[in-house]
BAZA-139637 format. One record per residue (C-alpha): residue number from 1; y, z, x. Coordinates in Angstrom, 1 decimal. Each point is the difference from the previous one (the first is absolute). Layout:
N
rec num NUM, north Y, up Z, east X;
...
This chain:
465
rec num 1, north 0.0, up 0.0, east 0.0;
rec num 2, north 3.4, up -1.1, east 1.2;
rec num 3, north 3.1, up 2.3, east -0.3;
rec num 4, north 3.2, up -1.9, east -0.9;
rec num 5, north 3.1, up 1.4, east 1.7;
rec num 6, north 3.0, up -0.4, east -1.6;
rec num 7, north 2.7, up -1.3, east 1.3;
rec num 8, north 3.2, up 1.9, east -0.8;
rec num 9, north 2.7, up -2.5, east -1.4;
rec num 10, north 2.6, up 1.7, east 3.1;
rec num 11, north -1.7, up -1.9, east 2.5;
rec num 12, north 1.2, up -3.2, east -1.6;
rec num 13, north 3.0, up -1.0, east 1.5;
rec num 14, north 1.2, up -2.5, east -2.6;
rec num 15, north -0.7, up 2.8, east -2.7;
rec num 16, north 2.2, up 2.7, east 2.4;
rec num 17, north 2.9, up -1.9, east 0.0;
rec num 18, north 0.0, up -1.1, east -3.4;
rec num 19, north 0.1, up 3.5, east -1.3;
rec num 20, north 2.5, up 1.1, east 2.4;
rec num 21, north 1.9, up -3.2, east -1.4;
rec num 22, north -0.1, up 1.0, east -3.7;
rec num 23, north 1.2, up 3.4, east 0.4;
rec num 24, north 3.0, up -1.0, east 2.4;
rec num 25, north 0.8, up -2.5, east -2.5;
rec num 26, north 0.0, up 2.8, east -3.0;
rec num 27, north 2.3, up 2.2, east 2.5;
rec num 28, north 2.4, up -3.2, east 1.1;
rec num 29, north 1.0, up -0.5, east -3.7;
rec num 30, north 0.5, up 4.3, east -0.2;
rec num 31, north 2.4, up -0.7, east 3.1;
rec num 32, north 1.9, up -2.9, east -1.7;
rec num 33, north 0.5, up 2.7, east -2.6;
rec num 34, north 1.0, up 2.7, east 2.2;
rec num 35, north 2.7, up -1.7, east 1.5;
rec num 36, north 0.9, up -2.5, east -2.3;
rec num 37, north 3.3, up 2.0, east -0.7;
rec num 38, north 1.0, up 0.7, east 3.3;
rec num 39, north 2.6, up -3.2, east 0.6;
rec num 40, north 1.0, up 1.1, east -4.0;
rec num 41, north 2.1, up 2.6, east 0.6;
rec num 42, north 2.9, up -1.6, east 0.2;
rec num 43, north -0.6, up -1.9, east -3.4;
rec num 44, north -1.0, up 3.2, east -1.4;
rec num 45, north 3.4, up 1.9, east 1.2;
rec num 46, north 2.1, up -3.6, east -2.0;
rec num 47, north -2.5, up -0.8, east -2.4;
rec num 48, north -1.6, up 3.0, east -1.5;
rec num 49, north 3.1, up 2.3, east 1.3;
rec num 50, north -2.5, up 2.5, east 2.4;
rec num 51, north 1.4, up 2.0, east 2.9;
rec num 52, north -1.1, up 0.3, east 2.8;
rec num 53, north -1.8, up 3.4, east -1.3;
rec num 54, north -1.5, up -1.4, east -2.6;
rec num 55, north -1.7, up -2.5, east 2.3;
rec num 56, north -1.0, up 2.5, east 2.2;
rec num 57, north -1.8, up 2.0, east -2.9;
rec num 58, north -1.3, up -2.9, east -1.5;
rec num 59, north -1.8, up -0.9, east 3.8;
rec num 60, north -0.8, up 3.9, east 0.4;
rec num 61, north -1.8, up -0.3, east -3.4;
rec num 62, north -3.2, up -1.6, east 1.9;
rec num 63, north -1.0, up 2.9, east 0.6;
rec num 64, north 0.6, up 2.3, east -2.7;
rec num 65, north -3.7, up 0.3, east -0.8;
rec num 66, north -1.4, up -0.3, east 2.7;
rec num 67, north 1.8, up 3.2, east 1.4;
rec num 68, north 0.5, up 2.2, east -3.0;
rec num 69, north -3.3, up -0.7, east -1.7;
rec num 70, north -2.0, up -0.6, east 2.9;
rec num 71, north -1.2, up -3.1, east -1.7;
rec num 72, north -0.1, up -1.2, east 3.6;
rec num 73, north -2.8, up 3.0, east 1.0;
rec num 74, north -1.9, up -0.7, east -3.3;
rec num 75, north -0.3, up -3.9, east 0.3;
rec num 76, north -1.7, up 0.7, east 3.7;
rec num 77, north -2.5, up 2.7, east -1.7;
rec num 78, north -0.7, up -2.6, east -2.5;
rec num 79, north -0.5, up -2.4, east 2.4;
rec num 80, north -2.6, up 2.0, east 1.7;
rec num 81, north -1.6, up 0.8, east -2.7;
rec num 82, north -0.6, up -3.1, east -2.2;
rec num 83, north 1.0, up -2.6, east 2.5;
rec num 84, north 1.8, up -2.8, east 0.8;
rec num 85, north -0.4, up -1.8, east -3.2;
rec num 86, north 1.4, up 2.3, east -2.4;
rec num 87, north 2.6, up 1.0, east 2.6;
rec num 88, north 1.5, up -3.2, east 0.7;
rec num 89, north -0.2, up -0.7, east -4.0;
rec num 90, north 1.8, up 2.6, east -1.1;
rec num 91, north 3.0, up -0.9, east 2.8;
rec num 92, north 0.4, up -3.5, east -1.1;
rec num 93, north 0.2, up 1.2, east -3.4;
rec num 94, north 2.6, up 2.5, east 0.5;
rec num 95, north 1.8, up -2.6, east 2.4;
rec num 96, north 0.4, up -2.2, east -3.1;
rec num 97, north 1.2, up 2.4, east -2.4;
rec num 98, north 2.1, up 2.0, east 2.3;
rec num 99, north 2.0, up -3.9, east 1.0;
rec num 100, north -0.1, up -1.3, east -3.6;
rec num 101, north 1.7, up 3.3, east -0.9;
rec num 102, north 2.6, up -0.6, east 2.8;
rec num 103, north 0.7, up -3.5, east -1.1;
rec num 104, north 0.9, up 0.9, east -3.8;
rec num 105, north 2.2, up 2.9, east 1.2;
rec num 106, north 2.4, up -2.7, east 2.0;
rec num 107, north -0.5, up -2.4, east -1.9;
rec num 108, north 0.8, up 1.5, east -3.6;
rec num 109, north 3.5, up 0.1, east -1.1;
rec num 110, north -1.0, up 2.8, east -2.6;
rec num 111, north 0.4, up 2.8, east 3.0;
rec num 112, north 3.5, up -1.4, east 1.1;
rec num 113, north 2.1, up 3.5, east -0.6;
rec num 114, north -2.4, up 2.1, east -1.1;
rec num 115, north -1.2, up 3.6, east 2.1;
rec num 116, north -3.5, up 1.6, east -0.1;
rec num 117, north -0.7, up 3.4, east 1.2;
rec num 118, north 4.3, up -0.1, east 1.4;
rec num 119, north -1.0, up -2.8, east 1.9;
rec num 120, north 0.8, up -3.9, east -0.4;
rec num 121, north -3.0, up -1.1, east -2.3;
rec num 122, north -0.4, up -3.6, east 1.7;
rec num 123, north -0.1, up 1.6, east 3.6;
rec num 124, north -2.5, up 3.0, east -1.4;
rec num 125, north -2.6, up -2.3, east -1.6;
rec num 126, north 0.3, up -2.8, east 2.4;
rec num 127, north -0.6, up 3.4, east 2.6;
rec num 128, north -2.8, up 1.2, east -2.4;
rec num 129, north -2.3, up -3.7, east 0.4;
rec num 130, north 0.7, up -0.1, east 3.6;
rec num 131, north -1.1, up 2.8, east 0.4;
rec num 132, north -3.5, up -0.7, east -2.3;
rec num 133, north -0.4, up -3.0, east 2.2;
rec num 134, north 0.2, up 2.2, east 3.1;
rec num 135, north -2.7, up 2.0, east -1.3;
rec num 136, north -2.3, up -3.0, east 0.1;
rec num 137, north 1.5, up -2.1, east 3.2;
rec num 138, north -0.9, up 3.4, east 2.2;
rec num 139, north -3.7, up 0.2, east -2.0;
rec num 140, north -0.5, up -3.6, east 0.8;
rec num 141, north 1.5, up 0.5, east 3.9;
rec num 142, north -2.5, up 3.0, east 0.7;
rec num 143, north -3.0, up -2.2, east -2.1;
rec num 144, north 0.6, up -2.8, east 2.2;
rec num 145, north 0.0, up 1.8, east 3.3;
rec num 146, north -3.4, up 1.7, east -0.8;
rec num 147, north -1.2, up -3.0, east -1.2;
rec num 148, north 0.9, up -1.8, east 3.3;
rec num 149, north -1.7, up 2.6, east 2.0;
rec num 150, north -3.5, up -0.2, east -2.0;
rec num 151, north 0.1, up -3.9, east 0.4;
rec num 152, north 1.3, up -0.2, east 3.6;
rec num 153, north -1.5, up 3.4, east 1.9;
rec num 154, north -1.5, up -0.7, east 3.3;
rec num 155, north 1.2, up -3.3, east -0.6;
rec num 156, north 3.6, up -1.4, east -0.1;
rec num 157, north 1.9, up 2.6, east -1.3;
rec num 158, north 3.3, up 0.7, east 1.6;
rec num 159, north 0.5, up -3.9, east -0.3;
rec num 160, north -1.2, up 0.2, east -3.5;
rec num 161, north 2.4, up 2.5, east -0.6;
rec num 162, north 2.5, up -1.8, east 1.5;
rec num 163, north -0.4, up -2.9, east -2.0;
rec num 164, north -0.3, up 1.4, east -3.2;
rec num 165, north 3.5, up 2.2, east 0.5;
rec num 166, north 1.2, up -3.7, east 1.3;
rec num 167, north -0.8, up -1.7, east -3.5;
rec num 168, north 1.6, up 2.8, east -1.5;
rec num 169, north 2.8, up -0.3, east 1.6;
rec num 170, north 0.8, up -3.6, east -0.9;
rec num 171, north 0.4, up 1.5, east -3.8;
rec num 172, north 3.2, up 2.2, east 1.9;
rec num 173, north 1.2, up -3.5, east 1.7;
rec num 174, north -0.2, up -1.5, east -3.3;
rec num 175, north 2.1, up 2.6, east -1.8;
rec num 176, north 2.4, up 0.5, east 2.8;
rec num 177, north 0.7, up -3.9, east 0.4;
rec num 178, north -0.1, up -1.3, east -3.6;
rec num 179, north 0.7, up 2.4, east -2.4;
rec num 180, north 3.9, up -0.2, east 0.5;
rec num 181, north -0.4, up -3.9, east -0.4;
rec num 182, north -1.6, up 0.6, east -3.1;
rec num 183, north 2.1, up 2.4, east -1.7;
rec num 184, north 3.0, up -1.9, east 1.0;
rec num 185, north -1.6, up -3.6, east -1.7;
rec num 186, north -0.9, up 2.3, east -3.4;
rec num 187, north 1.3, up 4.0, east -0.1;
rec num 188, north -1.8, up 3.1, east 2.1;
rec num 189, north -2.6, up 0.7, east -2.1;
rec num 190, north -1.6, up -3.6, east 0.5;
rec num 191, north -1.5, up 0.6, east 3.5;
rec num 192, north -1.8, up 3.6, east -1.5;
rec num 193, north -1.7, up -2.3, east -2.8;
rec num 194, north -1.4, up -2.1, east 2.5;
rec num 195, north -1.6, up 3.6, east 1.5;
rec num 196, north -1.4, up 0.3, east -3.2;
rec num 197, north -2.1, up -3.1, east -0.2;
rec num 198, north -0.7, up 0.0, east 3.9;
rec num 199, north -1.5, up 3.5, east -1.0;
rec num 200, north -2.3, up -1.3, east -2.5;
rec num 201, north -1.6, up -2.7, east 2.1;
rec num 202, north -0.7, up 2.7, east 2.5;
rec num 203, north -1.5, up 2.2, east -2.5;
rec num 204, north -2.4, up -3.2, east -0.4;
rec num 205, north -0.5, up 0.0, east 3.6;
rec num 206, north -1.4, up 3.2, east 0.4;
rec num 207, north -2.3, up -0.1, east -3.1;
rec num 208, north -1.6, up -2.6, east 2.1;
rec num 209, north 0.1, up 2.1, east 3.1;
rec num 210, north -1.7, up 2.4, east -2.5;
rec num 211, north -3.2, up -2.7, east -0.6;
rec num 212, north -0.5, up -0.4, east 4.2;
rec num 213, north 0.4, up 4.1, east 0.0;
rec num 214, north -3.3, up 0.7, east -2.1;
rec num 215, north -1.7, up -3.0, east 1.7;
rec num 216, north 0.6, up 1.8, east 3.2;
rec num 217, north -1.3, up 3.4, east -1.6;
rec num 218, north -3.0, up -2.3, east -1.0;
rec num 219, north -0.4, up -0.5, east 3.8;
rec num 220, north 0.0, up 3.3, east 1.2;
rec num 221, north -1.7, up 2.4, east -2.5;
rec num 222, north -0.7, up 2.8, east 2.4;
rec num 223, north 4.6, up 0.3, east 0.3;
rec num 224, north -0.2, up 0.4, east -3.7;
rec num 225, north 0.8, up 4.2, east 0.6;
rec num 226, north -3.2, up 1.0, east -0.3;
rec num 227, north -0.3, up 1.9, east 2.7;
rec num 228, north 2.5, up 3.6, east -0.7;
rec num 229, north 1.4, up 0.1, east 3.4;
rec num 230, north 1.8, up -3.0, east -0.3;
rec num 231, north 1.4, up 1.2, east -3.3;
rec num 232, north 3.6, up 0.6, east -0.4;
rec num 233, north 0.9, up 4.0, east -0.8;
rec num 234, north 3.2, up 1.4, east -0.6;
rec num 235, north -0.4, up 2.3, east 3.2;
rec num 236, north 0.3, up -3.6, east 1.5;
rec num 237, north 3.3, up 0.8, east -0.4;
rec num 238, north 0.7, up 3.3, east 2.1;
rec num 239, north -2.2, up -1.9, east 2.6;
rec num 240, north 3.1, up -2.7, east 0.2;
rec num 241, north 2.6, up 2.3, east -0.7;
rec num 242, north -1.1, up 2.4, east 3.0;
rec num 243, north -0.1, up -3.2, east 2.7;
rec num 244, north 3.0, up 0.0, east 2.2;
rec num 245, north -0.2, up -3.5, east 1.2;
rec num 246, north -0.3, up -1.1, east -3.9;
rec num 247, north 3.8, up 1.9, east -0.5;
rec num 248, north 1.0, up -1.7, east 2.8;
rec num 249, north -0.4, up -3.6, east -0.8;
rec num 250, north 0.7, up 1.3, east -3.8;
rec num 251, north 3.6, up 0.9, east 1.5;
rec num 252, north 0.2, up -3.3, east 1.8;
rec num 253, north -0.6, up -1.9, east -2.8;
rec num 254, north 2.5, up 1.4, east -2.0;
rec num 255, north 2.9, up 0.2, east 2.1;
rec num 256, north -0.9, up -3.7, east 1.8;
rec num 257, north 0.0, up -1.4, east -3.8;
rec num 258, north 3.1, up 2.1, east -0.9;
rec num 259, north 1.7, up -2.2, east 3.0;
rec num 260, north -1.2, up -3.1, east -1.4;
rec num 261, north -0.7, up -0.3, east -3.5;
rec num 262, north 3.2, up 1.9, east -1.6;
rec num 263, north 1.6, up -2.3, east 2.6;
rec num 264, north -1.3, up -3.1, east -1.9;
rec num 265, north 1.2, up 1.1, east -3.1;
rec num 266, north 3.6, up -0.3, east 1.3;
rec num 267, north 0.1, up -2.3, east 2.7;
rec num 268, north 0.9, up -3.3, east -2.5;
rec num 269, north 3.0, up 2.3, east -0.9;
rec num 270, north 0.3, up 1.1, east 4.0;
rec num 271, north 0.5, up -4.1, east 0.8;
rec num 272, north 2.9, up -0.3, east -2.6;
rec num 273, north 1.8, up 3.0, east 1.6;
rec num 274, north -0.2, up -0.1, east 3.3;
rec num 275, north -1.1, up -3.8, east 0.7;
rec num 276, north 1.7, up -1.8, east -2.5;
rec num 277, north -2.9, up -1.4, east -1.6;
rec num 278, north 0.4, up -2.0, east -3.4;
rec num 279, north -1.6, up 2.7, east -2.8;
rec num 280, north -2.3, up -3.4, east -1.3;
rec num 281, north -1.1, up -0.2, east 3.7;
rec num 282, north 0.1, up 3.6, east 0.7;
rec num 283, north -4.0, up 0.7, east 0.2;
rec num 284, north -0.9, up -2.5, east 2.5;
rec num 285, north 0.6, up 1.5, east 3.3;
rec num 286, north -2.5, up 3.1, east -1.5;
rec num 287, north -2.5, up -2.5, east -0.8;
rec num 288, north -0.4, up -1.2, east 3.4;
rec num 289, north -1.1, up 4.0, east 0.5;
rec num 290, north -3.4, up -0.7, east -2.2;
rec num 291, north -0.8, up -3.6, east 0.9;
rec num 292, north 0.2, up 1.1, east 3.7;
rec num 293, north -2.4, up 2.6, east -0.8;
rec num 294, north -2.5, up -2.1, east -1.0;
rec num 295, north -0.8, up -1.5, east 3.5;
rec num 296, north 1.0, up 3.4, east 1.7;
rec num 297, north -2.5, up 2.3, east -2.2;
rec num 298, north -3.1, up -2.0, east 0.5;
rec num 299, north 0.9, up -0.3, east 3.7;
rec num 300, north 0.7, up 3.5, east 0.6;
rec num 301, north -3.2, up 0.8, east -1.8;
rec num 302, north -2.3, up -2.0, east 2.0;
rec num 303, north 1.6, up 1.7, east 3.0;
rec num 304, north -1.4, up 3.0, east -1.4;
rec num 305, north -3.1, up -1.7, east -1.1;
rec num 306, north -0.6, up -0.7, east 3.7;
rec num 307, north 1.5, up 2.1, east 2.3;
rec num 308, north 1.2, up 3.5, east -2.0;
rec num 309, north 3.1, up 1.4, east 0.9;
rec num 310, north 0.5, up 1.0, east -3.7;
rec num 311, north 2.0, up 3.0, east 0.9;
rec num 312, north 2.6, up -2.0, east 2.2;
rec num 313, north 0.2, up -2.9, east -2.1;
rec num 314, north 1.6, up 2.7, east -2.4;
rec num 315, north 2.5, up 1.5, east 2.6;
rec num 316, north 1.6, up -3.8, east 0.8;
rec num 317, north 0.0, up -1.0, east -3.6;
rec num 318, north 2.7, up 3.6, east -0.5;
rec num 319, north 1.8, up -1.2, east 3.1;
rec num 320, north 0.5, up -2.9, east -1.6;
rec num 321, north 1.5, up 1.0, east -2.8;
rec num 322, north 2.2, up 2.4, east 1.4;
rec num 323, north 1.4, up -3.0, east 1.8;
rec num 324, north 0.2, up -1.8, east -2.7;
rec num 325, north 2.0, up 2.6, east -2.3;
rec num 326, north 2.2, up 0.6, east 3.0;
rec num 327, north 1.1, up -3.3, east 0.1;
rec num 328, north 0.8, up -0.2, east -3.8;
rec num 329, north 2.1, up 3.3, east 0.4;
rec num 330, north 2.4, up -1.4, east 2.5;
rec num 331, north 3.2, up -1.2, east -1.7;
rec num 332, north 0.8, up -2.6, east 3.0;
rec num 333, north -3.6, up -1.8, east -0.7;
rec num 334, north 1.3, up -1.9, east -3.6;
rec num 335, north -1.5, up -3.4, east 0.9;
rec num 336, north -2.3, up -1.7, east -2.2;
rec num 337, north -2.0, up -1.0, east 2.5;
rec num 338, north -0.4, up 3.4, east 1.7;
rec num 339, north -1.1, up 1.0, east -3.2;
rec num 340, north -3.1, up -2.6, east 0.6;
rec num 341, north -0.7, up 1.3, east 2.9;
rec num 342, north -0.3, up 3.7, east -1.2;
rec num 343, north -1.9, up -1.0, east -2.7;
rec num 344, north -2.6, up -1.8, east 2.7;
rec num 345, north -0.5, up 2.9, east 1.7;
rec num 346, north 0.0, up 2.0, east -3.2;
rec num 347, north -3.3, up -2.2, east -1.0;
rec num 348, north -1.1, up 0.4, east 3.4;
rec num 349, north -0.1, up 4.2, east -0.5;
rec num 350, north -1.1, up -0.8, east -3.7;
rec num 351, north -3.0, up -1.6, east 1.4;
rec num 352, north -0.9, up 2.1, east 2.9;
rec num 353, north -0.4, up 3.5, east -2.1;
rec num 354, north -2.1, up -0.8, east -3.0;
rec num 355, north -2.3, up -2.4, east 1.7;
rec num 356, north -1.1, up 3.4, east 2.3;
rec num 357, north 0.8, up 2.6, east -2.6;
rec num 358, north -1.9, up -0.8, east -3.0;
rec num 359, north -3.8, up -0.8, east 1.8;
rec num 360, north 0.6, up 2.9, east 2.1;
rec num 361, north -0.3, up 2.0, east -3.2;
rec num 362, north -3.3, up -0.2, east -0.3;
rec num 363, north -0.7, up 1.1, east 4.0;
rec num 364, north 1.5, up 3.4, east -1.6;
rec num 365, north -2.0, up 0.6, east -3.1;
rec num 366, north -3.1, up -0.9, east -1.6;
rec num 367, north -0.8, up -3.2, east -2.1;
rec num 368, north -0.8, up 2.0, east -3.0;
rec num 369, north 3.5, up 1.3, east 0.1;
rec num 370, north 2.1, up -2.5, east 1.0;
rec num 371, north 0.7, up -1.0, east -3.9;
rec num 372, north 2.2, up 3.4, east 0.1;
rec num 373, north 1.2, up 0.0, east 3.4;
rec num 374, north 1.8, up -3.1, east -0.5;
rec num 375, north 1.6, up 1.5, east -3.7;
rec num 376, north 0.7, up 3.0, east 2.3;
rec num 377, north 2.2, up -1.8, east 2.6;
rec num 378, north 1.1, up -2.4, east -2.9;
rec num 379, north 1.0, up 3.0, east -2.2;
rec num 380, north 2.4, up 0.9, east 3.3;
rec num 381, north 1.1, up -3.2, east 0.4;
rec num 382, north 0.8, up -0.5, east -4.0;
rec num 383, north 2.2, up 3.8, east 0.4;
rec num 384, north 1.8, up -0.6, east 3.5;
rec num 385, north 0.5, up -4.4, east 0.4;
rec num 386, north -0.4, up -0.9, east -3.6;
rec num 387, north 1.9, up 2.5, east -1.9;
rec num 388, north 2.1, up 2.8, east 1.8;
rec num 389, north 1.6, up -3.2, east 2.7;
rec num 390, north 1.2, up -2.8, east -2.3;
rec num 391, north 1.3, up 3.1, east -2.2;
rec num 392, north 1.8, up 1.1, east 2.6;
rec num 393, north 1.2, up -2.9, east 1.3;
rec num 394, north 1.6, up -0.9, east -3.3;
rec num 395, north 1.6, up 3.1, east -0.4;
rec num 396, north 1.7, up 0.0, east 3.8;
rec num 397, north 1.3, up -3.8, east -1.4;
rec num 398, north 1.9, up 1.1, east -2.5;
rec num 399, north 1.4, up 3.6, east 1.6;
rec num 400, north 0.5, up -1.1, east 3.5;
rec num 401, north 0.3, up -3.4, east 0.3;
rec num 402, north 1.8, up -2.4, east -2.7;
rec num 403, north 2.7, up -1.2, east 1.4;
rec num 404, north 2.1, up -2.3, east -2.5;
rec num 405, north -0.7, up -1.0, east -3.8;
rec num 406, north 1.5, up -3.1, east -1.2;
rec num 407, north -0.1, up -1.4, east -3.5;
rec num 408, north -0.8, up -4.1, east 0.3;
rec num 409, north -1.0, up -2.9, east -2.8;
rec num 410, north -3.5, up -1.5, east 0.1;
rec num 411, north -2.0, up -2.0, east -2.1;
rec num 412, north -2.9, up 2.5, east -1.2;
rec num 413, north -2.6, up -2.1, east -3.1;
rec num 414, north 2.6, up -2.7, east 0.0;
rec num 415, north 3.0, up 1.9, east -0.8;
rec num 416, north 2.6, up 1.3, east 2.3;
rec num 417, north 0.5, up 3.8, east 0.2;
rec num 418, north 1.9, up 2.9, east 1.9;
rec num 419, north -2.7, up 1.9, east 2.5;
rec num 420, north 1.1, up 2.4, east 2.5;
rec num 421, north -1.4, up -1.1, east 3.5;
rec num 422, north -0.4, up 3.0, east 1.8;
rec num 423, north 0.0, up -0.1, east 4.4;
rec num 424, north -2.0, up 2.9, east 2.2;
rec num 425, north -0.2, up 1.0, east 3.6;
rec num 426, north -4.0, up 0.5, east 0.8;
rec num 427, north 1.0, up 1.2, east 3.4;
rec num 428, north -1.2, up 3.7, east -1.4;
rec num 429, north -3.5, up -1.1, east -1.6;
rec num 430, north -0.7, up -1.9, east 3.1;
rec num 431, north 0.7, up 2.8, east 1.9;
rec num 432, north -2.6, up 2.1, east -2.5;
rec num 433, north -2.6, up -2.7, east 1.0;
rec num 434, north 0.3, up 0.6, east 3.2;
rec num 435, north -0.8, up 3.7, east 0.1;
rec num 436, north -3.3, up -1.2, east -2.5;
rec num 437, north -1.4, up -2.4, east 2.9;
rec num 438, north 0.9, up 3.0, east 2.7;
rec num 439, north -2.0, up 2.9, east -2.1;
rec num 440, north -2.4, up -2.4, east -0.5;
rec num 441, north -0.5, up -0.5, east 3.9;
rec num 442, north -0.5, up 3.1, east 0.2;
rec num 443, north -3.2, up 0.0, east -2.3;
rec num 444, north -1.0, up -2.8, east 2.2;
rec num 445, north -0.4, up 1.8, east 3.0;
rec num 446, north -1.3, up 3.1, east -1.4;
rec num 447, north -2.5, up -2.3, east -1.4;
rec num 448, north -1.2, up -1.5, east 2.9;
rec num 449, north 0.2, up 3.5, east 1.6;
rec num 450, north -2.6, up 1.3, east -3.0;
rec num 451, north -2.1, up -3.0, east 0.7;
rec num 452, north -0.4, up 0.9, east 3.6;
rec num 453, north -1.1, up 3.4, east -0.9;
rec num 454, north -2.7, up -0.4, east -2.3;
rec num 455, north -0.9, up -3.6, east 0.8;
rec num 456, north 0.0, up -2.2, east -2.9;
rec num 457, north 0.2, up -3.0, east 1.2;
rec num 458, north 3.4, up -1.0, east -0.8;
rec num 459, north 0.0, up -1.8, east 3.6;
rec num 460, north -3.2, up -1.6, east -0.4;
rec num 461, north -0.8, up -3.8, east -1.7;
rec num 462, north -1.1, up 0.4, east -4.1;
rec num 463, north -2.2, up -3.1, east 0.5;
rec num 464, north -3.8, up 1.6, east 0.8;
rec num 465, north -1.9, up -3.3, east -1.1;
């Protein structure tokens, strides 16, 4: 009698990439959405008549859930428990609903005047669906990255990784170079509706993911959790919690991100202050930051792949964007083309840190817990980049830094109208990114430090096969 090994559907190379494809493709159109309002706020300050406050709640709302809730915590612990299927479901579910909601809010004129809980009603529910859809874009993030490592372990998997935060990224080049364009050719809610329907074809794409995920549980019946060590348990938890190196790269992660993302979600409005940049045309020089990232990532990645060095990889990629913040600060530097070249080496940095950071996660903790690691570092991320930075931000705007208002006549839906253009000085919230990429440093070295001591591996290639 013949015993039939079966092959398990990971060793297939074609069938790899073509998960790791479907999922990046589910989380590009979440990062169209994410940033698709980022070169709006000035049509939002004429249009819709926001401050610069308001904006800054409305981007802080991301991760109202997330934070206060813990949503973030309890999407990892569902993800661990029943899997990546109903994990990465759930996300693209609450993606849709939390953008469609956005879209009504700026796109109904029933809200125009009206307040809810004190607060302007538009800006509030607008607030209230971005932050729904940031409840599933960080579910789908942390479902991607543990489905990337059980597809690509002892394989590819820093370059996988690499590629698959590349793809995503080409849904934040999208946003930051077209959505002005398109809500100057129709009105600023336009480019949000197109966010709607790109998130329903990615829903699509990841029920099919779903179909080659139980063909590959099919393949390897003995990974199916029989066995109770490899079982998730909530003292998982105080395992992670209790690993300095794991509070380390958490703190990297946040403060690198609060340097970069909170960034992008005012750097259109950065290039009409300081570099003169047309408001239609204002997101372009921050899309060259994501479409750079897609060669850079995969690059970097493969580095790692090959030759390790995940631990200094991180410490250039903060250098970097200490740099880069540092030449953004500098009133003297107001050249359009300087602002190119820091926005190079921004994607440079941007590229360097995550392609080490996120597969060196799993050199620190176990595979059965990774699901609630990631929510763990995502959750800091979601409380320090994602919410407490483009809040604050916002808010030094309006106090510190406006430095004229003038009333002017533009055409706005055909008809011309009175909007008050207001001008700011972003020296100060530069100067704030700066000290995020020096703290974050910090955590870089102490990292590396950590990973000297106790030897895991941070130094040392991820591909074993």
């Amino acid at each position: 009698m013949v015993d039939l090994v079966k092959t398990s559907l990971r060793e297939s190379k074609t069938a790899r990439w073509t998960a790791m494809l479907l999922v990046s493709f589910a989380m590009l159109v979440g990062y169209y959405v994410a940033d698709v309002a980022s070169p709006l706020k000035p049509f939002m300050e004429q249009q819709l008549h926001w401050s610069s406050s308001d904006y800054g709640f409305f981007t802080s709302a991301y991760g109202w859930f997330n934070v206060f809730l813990g949503m973030l915590v309890i999407g990892g612990i569902i993800l661990d428990r029943w899997g990546a299927r109903v994990a990465g479901v759930l996300a693209s579910l609450l993606m849709l609903a939390g953008c469609g909601l956005k879209w009504w809010a700026i796109n109904t004129h029933t809200l125009d005047g009206q307040l809810l809980l004190g607060t302007n009603a538009q800006v509030l529910l607008a607030s209230f669906g971005y932050a729904t859809f940031g409840m599933g874009l960080e579910l789908v993030g942390i479902t991607a990255s543990k489905i990337v490592v059980r597809w690509f372990k002892g394989y590819e998997l820093a370059l996988a990784m690499g590629l698959q935060v590349a793809i995503a990224r080409i849904g934040t080049g999208l946003a930051l170079g077209g959505s002005a364009p398109i809500a100057a050719a129709f009105k600023v809610s336009t480019p949000i509706l197109v966010g709607v329907l790109a998130l329903a074809v990615g829903l699509v794409a990841f029920l099919v993911y779903c179909a080659m995920d139980r063909r590959l549980a099919a393949s390897e019946p003995d990974r199916g959790g029989a066995n109770p060590d490899e079982a998730f348990r909530l003292s998982d938890i105080g395992d992670i919690l209790s690993n300095r190196g794991f509070w380390y790269i958490a703190a990297l992660c946040a403060l690198f991100y609060s340097a970069v993302f909170p960034f992008l979600k005012y750097a259109p409005d950065l290039m009409v202050q300081k570099f003169g940049v047309s408001e239609s045309l204002s997101g372009l020089i921050p899309a060259m930051l994501p479409f750079g990232t897609m060669l850079l990532t995969p690059l970097f990645g493969r580095i790692y792949d090959e030759k390790g060095r995940g631990a200094t990889l991180m410490i250039l990629g903060s250098a970097l964007i200490i740099l880069v913040h540092v030449l953004f600060t500098v009133p003297l530097f107001s050249h359009w083309l300087l602002a190119v070249f820091a926005m190079i080496l921004l994607g440079i940095g941007f590229s360097l840190v995550p392609s080490a950071m996120w597969p060196s996660v799993p050199k620190l903790v176990l595979e059965r817990q990774l699901g609630t690691a990631y929510a763990l570092i995502f959750y800091l991320q979601n409380l320090v980049a994602l919410m407490a930075a483009p809040y604050l931000i916002g808010w030094v705007l309006d106090t510190y830094c406006v430095t004229s208002k003038e009333v002017v006549k533009k055409v706005i839906d055909g008809t011309p109208q009175d909007v008050t253009v207001v001008s700011y000085d972003y020296m100060l919230p530069m100067a704030i990114f700066v000290g995020f990429g020096v703290v974050a440093i910090v955590f870089a070295f102490l990292l590396k430090a950590e990973d000297k001591k106790k030897g895991y591996g941070l130094e040392q290639p991820c591909h074993t096969r």
